[in-house]
C-alpha positions, 0 to 999 in steps of 0.5 A, spaced: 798 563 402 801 565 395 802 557 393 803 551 397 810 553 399 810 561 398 811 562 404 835 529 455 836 527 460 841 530 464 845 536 465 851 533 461 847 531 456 844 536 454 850 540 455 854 536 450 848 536 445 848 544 445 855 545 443 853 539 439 857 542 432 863 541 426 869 538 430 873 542 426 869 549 428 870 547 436 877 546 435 878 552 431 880 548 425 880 551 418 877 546 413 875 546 406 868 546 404 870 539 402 872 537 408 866 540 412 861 537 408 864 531 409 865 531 417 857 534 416 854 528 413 857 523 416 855 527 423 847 528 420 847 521 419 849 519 426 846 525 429 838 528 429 836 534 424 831 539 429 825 541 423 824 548 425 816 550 422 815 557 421 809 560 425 808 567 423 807 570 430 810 576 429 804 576 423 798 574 427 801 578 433 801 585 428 794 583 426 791 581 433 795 589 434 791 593 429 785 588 432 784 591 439 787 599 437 781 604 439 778 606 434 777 601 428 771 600 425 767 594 425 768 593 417 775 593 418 776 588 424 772 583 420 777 583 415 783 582 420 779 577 424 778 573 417 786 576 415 788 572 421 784 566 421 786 565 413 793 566 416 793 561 423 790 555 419 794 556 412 800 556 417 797 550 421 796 546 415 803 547 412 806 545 418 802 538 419 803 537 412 812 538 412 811 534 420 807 528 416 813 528 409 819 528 414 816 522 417 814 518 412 819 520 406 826 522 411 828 517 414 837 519 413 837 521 420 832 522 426 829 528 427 825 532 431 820 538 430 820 544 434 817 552 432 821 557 430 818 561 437 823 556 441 830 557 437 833 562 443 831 556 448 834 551 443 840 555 443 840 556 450 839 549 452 832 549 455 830 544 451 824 542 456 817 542 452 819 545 446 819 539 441 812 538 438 808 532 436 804 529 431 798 535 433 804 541 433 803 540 440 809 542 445 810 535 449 816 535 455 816 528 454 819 529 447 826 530 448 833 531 445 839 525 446 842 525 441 848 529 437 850 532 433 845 536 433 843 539 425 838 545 424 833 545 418 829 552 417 824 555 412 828 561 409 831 563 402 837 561 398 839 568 396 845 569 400 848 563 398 845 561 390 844 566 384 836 564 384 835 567 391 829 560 393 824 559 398 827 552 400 830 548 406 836 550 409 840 546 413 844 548 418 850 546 422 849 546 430 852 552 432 847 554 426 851 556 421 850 555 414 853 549 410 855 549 403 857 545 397 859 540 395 853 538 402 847 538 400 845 544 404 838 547 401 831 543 397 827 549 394 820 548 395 817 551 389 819 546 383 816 546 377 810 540 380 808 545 385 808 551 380 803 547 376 799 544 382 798 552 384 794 552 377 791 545 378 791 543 384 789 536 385 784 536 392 791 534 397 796 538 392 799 541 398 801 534 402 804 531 395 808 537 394 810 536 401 811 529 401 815 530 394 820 536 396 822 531 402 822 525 398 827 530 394 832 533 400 833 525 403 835 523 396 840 528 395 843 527 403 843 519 401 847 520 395 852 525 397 852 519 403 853 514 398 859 518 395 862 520 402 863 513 403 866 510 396 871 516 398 868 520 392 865 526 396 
């Protein structure tokens, strides 16, 4: 990894949470940004955020791929078995580390993790065993009851900024992109982390973690806060 972030019950329930999105999107409503955000964050507050962490399957599968073809030399696979070890923990220490921020920093709504492996499940309403708990294990006990339901991914801003960063992108439950004024996206390589990928203090990654969380939870607090004085 580069720097630190380079990189329910029963049928009816689960039914109303999968189509859990925007009322105006379900009504076929025209709304304005402003109005989006609006009805957004006030439905974020009340609803739950689905954080899905990135698990580089297709990565760790494409290296074990070229692992087992005849043929390659011993040398060779050495060095993709070191490649895929690297990959599996530097993903793994991420993961915890952003599990541990939204639990200890976020706290705007509930929230819950899945891995980006699950996303066509979540879509399709098999909701069972996918949420993880606090070891990034699949847990059936762990499960999705409230709504609406708003989806957080790993990804970059380029389509909708003229930066293009890597960061948190918050989506709506038909996942679809939110925009301005709601505070949609949180970059992940502010200037603390790029000093910390020079100098980094022995748990430089959970404190970058913790502080790019701590960020995302403030801005959704404030335009809350602004909503609700009618200011938004």
């Amino acid at each position: 990894m580069p720097n630190v972030f380079a990189l329910a019950r029963g049928g009816a329930l689960v039914l109303a949470l999968l189509s859990s999105c925007l009322a105006g999107a379900q009504s076929g409503t025209a709304y304005s940004p402003e109005q989006r955000a609006r009805e957004s964050i006030n439905g974020l507050k009340e609803g739950v955020l689905i954080v899905r962490l990135p698990s580089q399957q297709a990565k760790t599968d494409a290296i074990r791929e070229v692992i087992s073809t005849p043929g390659a030399s011993e040398a060779a696979r050495k060095r993709l078995e070191k490649q895929l070890e690297t990959a599996i923990s530097s993903q793994r220490e991420f993961n915890l580390n952003m599990m541990k921020a939204f639990r200890e920093a976020y706290d705007f709504s509930d929230v819950l993790f899945i891995y980006d492996t699950s996303t066509s499940l979540l879509k399709t309403g098999n909701h069972s065993g996918i949420f993880l708990d606090s070891s990034l294990q699949a847990q059936a006990g762990i499960r999705l009851e409230k709504a609406p339901v708003f989806i957080l991914h790993f990804g970059s801003t380029s389509s909708e900024t003229s930066d293009g960063v890597e960061a948190m992108i918050i989506l709506d439950g038909q996942f679809k992109r939110l925009e301005k004024p709601f505070p949609f996206y949180q970059r992940l390589n502010d200037f603390s982390a790029f000093i910390g990928s020079f100098l980094p203090k022995p748990n430089q990654k959970t404190e970058d973690a913790l502080r790019i969380v701590d960020k995302l939870n403030k801005k959704l607090h404030k335009y809350f806060g602004l909503v609700q004085m009618g200011k938004g």
